[in-house]
N, C-alpha and C positions, 0 to 999 in steps of 0.2 A: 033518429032511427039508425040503427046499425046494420053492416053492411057487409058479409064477407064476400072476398072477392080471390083469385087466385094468379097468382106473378111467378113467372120465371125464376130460376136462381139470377139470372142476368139482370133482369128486371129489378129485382127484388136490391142485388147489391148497388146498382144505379143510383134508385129511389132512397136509401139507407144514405148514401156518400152527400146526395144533395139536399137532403133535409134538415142537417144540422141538428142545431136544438131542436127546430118544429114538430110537428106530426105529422105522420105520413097526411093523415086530411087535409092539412093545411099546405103542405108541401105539392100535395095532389091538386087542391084548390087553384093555389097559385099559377103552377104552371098551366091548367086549363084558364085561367083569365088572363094569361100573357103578361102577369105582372116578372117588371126581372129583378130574378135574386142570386142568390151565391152558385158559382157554379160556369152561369153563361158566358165568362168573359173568354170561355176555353173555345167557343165554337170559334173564335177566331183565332186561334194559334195555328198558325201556320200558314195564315192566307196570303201573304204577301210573297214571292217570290226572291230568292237572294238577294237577287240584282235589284229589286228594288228597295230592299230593307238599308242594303246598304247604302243607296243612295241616302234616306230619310235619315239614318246616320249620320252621312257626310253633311248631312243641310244643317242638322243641329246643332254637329259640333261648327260649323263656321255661323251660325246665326249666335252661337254661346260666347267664340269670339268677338264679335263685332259688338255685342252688348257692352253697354256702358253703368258699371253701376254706380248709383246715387251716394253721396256722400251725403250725412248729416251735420248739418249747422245748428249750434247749441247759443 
């Protein structure tokens, strides 16, 4: 059964960006059953504070030096 329903201009360009290929119902579906899809990885930009980014930075690049990498014997 079909269903009209009524969205924002806001809403509406939201739900259009995050739906990709899919359908809006599908797109609609999803997000009410908390499955995650294209899109979510953005609610996390920006949570980490400078000073700490850059730390996780500085750890990487000296964990990248200290790696040793494997030689192959033929």
């Amino acid at each position: 059964m079909v269903k009209v329903i009524s969205l924002s201009d806001e809403v509406y360009k939201k739900l259009k960006a995050l739906k990709g290929d899919r359908s809006f119902s599908e797109t609609i579906r999803d997000s009410l059953d908390g499955k995650r899809k294209r899109g979510d990885i953005m609610k996390f930009c920006g949570i980490w504070k400078r000073e700490e980014w850059d730390e996780i930075v500085r750890e990487l690049k000296e964990s990248r030096k200290k790696a040793k990498l494997r030689g192959v014997s033929w």
